[in-house]
N, C-alpha and C positions, 0 to 999 in steps of 0.2 A: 289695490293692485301691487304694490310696492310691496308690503308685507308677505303678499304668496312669492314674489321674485325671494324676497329676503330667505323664507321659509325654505324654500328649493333649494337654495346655493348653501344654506346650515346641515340639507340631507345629504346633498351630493357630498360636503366637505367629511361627512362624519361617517357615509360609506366607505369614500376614500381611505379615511383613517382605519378601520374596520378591516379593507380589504389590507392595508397595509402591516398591521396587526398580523393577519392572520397567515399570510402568504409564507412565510418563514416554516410555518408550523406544518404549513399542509406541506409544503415540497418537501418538507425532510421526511413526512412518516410515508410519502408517495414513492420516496427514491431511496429509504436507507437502501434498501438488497443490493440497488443497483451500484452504487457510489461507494459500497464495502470493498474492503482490500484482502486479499488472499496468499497465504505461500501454498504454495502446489509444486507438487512435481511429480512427475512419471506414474502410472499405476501400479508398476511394479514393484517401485521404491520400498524397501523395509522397515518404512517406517508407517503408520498409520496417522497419528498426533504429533504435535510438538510444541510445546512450550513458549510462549514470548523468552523467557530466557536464552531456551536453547537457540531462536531462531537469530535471537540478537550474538550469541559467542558462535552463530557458524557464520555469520555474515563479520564478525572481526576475525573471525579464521583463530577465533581460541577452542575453537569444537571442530573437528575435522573429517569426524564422522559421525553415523546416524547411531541408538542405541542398542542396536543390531548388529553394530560391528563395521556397516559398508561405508565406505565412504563417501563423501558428500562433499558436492561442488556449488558453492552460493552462485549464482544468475544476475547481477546489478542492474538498475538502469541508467543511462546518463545522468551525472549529476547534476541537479539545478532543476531536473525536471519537478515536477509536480509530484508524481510518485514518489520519486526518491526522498524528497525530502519531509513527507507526511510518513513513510515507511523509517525512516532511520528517526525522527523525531516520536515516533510511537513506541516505534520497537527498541532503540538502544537510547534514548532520552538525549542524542546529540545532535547537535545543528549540521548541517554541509560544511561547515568553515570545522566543526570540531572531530567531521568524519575524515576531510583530509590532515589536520594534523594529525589524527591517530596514524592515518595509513602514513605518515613522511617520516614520523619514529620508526614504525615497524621497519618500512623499507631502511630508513638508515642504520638502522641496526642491525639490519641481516635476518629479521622476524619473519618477515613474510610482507607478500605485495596485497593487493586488495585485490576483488573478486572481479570477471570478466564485468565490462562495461558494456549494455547494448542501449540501438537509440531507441527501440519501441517496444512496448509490451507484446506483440507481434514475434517481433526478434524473439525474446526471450521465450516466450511459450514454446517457437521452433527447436532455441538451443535445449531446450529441458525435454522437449519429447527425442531428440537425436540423443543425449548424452545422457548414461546409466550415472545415478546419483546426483545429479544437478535439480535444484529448487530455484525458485524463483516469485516476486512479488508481484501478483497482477491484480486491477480489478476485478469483482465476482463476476461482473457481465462478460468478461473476457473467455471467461472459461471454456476449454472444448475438449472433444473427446478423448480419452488417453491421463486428464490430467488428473490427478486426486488432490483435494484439499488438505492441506497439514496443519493450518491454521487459517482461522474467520479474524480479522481485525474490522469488527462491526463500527458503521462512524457513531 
């Protein structure tokens, strides 16, 4: 009797383990699309694609137009959020503490301010459909009508 107790609690343990293994693997090939990061903006924007490059020198405001000629307004979200700091840690390879020293030179220098700060992805998908030239960083699920993809930042 003892030994089928024994036998039980070695399968239940090695499920466990098994399930624990695996759960990582299955929820990320279940959820990349959803959990993807996007810059979008307007459908009418003149631009089609954009570069990690370029989306990094228009969000420091050293690119201040699209390669069309029109000009372009970056879209931020509050900092500290969760977006922000997986979007500016992908796309321009700097921390939160290294996005506001950049912008406290600019500003003291007379360079330029940083880009509008909104608090939700909500927010900014409004400010981008209202304002010609404005992009912005949302999740892929977020997406709706009017917006066009400029870049996939796949997790």
């Amino acid at each position: 009797m003892w030994f089928f107790r024994r036998a039980n609690l070695r399968n239940i343990g090695l499920a466990c383990l098994l399930a624990y293994v695996m759960a990582p693997s299955m929820s990320d090939s279940s959820n990349s699309d959803s959990s993807a990061m996007v810059v979008v903006g307007r459908r009418d924007l003149e631009a089609d694609k954009l570069s990690v490059e370029q989306v990094a020198r228009i969000y420091l405001k050293q690119l201040t137009s699209l390669p069309a000629g029109a000009a372009v307004e970056p879209v931020d979200l509050r900092e500290g959020t969760a977006l922000y700091v997986e979007f500016y840690s992908r796309v321009t390879g700097k921390s939160p503490t290294q996005v506001r020293a950049y912008w406290a030179r600019q500003s003291f220098s007379g360079m330029g301010i940083p880009p509008r700060q909104l608090a939700s992805s909500a927010e900014a998908i409004k400010a981008v459909l209202k304002t010609p030239g404005a992009i912005a960083y949302i999740q892929k699920k977020d997406l709706e009508d009017g917006l066009k993809v400029l870049l996939e930042l796949g997790k």
